[in-house]
N, C-alpha and C positions, 0 to 999 in steps of 0.2 A: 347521627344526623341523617344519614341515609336511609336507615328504616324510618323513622317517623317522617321525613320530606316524602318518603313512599305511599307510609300508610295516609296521609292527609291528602293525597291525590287521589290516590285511590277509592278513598271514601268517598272526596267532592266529586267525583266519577261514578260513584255508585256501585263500584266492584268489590269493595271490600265489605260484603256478608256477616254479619254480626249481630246475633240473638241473644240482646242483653236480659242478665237475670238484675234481682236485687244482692244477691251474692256473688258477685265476680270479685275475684281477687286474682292476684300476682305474684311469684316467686320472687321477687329479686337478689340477685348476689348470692347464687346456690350453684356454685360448681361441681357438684354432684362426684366429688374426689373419693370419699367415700363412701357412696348410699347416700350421700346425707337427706340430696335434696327428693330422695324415692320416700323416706321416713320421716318426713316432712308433709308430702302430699297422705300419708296413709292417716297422719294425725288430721289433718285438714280433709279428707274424707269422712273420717268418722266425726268431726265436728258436723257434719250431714253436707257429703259434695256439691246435692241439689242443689240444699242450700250455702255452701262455701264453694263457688266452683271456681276452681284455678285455670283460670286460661294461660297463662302462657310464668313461662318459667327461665331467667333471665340468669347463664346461660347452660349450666347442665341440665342434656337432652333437651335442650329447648331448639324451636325452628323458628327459619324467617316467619313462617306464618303468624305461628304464636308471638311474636313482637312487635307484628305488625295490628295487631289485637289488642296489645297491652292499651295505648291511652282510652279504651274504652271500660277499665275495668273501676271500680268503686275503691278499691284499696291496693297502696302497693306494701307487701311483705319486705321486707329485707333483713338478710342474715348477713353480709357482709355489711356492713355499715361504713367501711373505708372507701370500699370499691364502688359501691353504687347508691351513696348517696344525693350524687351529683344529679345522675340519670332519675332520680326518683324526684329531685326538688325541679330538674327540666321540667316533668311531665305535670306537676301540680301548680308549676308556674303556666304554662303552655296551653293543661287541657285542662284546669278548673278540678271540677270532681271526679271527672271521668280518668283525670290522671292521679289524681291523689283521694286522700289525702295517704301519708306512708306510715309503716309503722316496723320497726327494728323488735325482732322477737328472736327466742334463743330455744330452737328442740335437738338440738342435738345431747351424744349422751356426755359428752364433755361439757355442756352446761350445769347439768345435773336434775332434779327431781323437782326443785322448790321454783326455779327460771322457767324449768317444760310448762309446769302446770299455771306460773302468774303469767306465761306469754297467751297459752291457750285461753286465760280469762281475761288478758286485755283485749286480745282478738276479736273473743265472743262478744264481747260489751262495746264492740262499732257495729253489732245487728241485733238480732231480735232476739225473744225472749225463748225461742227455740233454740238458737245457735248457743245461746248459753246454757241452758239446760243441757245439752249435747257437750257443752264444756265439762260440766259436773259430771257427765256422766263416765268418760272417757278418763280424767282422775282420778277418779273412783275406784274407775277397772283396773289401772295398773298401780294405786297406792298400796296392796297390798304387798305388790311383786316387790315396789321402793323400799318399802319403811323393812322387810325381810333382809334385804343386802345393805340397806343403811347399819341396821342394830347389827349385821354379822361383824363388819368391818370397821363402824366406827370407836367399838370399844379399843381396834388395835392402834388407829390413827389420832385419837381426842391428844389434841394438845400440841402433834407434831407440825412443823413449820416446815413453809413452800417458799422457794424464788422462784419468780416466773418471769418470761422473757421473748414475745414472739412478738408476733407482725400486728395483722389489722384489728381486731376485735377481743382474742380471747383472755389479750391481761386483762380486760374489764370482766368478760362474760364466764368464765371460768371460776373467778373467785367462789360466788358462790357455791358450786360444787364441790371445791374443795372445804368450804364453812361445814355444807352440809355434813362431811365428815369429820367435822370435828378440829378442821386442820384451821393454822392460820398463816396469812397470807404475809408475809415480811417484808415482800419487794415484789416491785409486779413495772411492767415498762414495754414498750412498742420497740418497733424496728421501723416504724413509718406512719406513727402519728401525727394528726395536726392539734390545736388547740381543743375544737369543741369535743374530740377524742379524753383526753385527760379531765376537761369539766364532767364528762359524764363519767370516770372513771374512779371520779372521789365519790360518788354515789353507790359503789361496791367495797371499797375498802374500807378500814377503820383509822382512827386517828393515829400518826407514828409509821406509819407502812409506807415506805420508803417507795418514791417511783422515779424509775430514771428512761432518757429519751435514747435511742439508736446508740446503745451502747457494742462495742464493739465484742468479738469472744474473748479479745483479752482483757478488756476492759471489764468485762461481768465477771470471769476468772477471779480477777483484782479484788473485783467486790466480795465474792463469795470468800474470798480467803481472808481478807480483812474483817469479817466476822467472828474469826476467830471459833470460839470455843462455841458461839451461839450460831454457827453455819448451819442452814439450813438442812432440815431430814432429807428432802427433796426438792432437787431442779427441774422445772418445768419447763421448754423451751422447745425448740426447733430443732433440725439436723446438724445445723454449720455446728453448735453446741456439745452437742451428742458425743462425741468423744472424746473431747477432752474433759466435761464433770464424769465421764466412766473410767477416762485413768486416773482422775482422782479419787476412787472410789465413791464417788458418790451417787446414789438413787436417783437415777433418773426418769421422768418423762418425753418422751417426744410429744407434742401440744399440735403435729398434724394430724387428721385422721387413718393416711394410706399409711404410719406402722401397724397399727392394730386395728381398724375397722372393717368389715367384712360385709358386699353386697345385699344387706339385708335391712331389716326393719331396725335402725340402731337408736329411736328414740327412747324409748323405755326397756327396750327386753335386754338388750344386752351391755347394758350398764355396767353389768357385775364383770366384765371382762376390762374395764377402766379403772375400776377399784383395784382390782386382783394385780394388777400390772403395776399398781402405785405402790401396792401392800409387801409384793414378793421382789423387790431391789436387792442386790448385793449385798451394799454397804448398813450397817448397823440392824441388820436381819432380826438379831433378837426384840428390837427395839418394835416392831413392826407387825412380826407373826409371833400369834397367841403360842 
């Protein structure tokens, strides 16, 4: 409320400076925990920055400036979808176009290859016929790097099964990654969903795939054991998690990015280090490595 009662004054004042393009876009919901929201702008650069220019980035590395910018821009991004969906429907209700309209897209590498490249083509298909050619073209460039660590890893994973279990976004947006390899998804569930969360999250899963809401460590324990003989290969999930599916022996994920991600370009290049961490688990080892 503060920044935008700011930025509205300042504008009817005429202090607030603003050289709009026809590509202005918006971060939104990028805490930049891991690199995320640095590899994020390098894709949206190469979509052509002139023409995709990100003003302001809501809130890793982003400044008062830059948010006081935002209801000028033509589209809002958003990657957290829990956390700032609110702030994105304020600004489309408030400023018309200049705050909206929004759009939830998925480049990290914990999404996977087939989410990077349909976000980057929904992206490009709200401009011009430039910004999409720049879509294809950026696909292109790194589908050979994909489809190389796809075919390494998915002959070892085709078939094995995930329970997954974290917070705002990733039991919907992760699914496919783990499709991509091959794997299928058995159970998938929030720690702080609301409804329109789970309607979009039948749009990832297949029929049968078990989704449960804010369950507890002991309560997902319960579950995972009550599967019995068909327990999943791998648990996906958060910290609170983390130790106790490892003294059960079982292969874990952590599904934040600061275990494994590392201050650099983490949308496409270092993929193969999410895979390798899924591939080389404790538990049922031969099952996994060739």
């Amino acid at each position: 409320d503060w920044v935008f009662t700011r930025a509205d004054k300042e504008k009817k004042e005429g202090k607030l400076q603003f050289e709009s393009t026809p590509y202005d876009v918006a971060i939104i919901g990028d805490y930049n925990i891991g690199g995320d929201a640095w590899a994020s702008r390098i894709l949206l650069e190469e979509l052509g920055l002139a023409a995709a220019r990100v003003v302001a980035q809501w809130s890793g590395d982003g400044t008062i400036n830059e948010m006081l910018m935002t209801p000028n821009v033509k589209m809002n991004l958003i990657h957290c979808y829990r956390s700032m969906n609110y702030i994105s429907r304020h600004m489309e209700e408030a400023y018309g176009i200049g705050g909206g309209p929004w759009l939830e897209y998925n480049f990290d590498d914990d999404f996977g290859p087939t989410k990077i490249a349909e976000s980057l083509r929904e992206i490009a298909s709200k401009f011009d016929s430039k910004i999409q050619e720049n879509a294809e073209k950026i696909i292109a460039k790194y589908q050979p790097t994909m489809d190389a660590i796809v075919n390494k890893y998915r002959p070892r994973l085709e078939g094995k099964t995930v329970a997954m279990m974290v917070g705002g976004l990733r039991p919907r947006h992760v699914v496919p990654a783990f499709q991509d390899l091959g794997m299928k998804m058995v159970g998938t569930g929030y720690e702080f969903a609301h409804n329109d969360d789970y309607k979009r999250t039948t749009h990832y899963i297949e029929n049968g795939t078990i989704v449960y809401d804010d369950v507890t460590a002991y309560e997902f324990e319960e579950f995972v054991k009550a599967l019995k003989d068909d327990d999943p290969d791998l648990i996906a999930s958060g910290v609170k998690e983390k130790y106790v599916f490892q003294k059960m022996g079982l292969p874990f994920r952590q599904m934040h990015s600061w275990d494994y991600s590392e201050p650099s370009d983490r949308s496409y290049k270092p993929i193969e280090s999410t895979f390798f961490i899924i591939i080389s688990c404790r538990r049922k080892k031969s099952l996994f490595l060739a």
